[in-house]
C-alpha positions in Angstrom: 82.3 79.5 78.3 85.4 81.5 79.0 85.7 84.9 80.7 88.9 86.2 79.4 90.8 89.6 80.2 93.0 91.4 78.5 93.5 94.5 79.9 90.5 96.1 80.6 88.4 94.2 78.1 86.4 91.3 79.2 86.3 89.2 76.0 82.9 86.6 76.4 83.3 83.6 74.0 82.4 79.7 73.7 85.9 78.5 73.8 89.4 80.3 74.1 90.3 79.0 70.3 87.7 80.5 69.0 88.9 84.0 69.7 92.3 83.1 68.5 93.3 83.3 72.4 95.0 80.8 74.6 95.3 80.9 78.3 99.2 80.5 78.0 99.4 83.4 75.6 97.3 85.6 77.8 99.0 84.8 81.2 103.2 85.3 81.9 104.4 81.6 84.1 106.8 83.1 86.0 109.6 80.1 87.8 108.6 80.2 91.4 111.1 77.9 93.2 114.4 80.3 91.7 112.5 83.1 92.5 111.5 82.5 96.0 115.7 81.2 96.6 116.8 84.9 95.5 114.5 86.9 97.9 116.1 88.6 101.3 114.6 89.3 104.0 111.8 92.1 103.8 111.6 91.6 100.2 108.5 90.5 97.7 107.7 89.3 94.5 104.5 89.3 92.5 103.0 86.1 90.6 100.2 85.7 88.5 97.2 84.9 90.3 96.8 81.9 88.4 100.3 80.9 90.1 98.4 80.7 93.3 98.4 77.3 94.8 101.7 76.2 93.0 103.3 79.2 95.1 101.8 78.2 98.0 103.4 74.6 97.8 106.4 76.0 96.3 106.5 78.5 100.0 105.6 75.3 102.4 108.6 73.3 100.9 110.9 76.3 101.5 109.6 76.2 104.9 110.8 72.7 105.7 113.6 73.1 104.4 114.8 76.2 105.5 113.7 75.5 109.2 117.2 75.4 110.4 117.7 79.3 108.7 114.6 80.1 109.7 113.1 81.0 106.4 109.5 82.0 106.7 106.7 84.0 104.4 103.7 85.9 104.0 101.2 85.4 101.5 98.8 88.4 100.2 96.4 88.1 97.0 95.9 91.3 94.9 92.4 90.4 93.3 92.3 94.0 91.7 95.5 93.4 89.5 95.3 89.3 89.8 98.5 88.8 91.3 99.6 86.7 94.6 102.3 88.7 96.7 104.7 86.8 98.7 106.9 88.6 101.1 109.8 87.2 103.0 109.8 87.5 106.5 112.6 85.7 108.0 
């Protein structure tokens, strides 16, 4: 069974091709690694939530190696609008 959501309609159905639906149509991959390179200081981006633990790697790595700048991050998830919100902090 799949629970899928499209706006504000919960769709209920035995498999996504059924519907016509497939999780890539209904979800935006966003490229994390880029993304996280460009931010400065104090600023955030938002993922998809199904980004989740692929950002969170994608953060640790930048971690290591940006020990000697000191590049560091905080990590908030947004369950109302499914989205994982990573700030930079240093």
């Amino acid at each position: 069974m799949y629970l899928l959501i499209i706006g504000n309609t919960l769709i209920l159905c035995e498999t996504a091709e059924q519907k016509g639906f497939y999780m890539e149509d209904l979800v935006k991959k966003e490229p994390i690694v880029p993304t996280l390179r460009e931010l400065e200081i104090g600023e955030s981006h938002s993922f998809p939530i199904e980004q989740r633990s692929s950002v969170y790697v994608s953060c640790q790595r930048m971690v290591k190696e940006g020990m000697r700048t000191g590049w560091n991050y905080e990590m908030v998830e947004h369950a109302e609008d499914f989205t994982v919100e990573v700030r930079r902090i240093s």
